[in-house]
N, C-alpha and C positions, 0 to 999 in steps of 0.2 A: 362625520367624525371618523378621523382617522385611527383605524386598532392597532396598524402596525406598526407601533411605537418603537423605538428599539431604544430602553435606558441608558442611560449614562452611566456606565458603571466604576471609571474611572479618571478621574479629573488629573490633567497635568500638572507635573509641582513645575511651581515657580523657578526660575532659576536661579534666587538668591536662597530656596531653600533646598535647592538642589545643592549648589555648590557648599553649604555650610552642612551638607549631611556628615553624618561621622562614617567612616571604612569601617562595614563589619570588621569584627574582632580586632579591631585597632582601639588604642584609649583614647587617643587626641590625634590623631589623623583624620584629616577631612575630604572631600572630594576636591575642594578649592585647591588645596595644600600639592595634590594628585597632577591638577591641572595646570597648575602653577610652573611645577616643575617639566612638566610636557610641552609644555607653551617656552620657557625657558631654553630648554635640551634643544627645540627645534628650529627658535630664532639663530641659537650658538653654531649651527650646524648651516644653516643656508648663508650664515656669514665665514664660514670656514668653504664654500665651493665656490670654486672661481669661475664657474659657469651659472650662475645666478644673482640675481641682483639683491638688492633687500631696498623695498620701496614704501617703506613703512618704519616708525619710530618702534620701540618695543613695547609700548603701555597701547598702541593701537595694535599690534601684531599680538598682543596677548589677548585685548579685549575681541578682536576678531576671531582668535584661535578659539576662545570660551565660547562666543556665539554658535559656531562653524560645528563643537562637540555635542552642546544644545539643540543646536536645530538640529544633526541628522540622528540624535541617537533617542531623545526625548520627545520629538515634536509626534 
């Protein structure tokens, strides 16, 4: 029997319940809402440089940009 256990002490949230969190001190601001607009700002921008291509539709470039936030800041 193994003693040195080490608990679980904190379970990762989901990422639909991540993005539907509310912003401290915000009434109806959400993390979604946050990402949205970042996901948005930065498609608008790599199609404004004429040295970058954009090889991706927006509704794939946004759901990769939510992933890409996801995995390196949550996982």
């Amino acid at each position: 029997m193994n003693n040195n256990c080490i608990p679980i002490t904190k379970i990762k949230i989901t990422k639909d319940k991540w993005l539907n969190t509310e912003v401290k001190y915000e009434e109806e601001l959400k993390i979604n809402d946050i990402i949205n607009d970042m996901a948005e700002k930065s498609y608008e921008w790599i199609h404004q440089k004429s040295d970058l291509d954009v090889i991706s539709d927006y509704d794939s470039f946004k759901n990769d940009f939510i992933n890409l936030i996801y995995d390196k800041y949550l996982k």
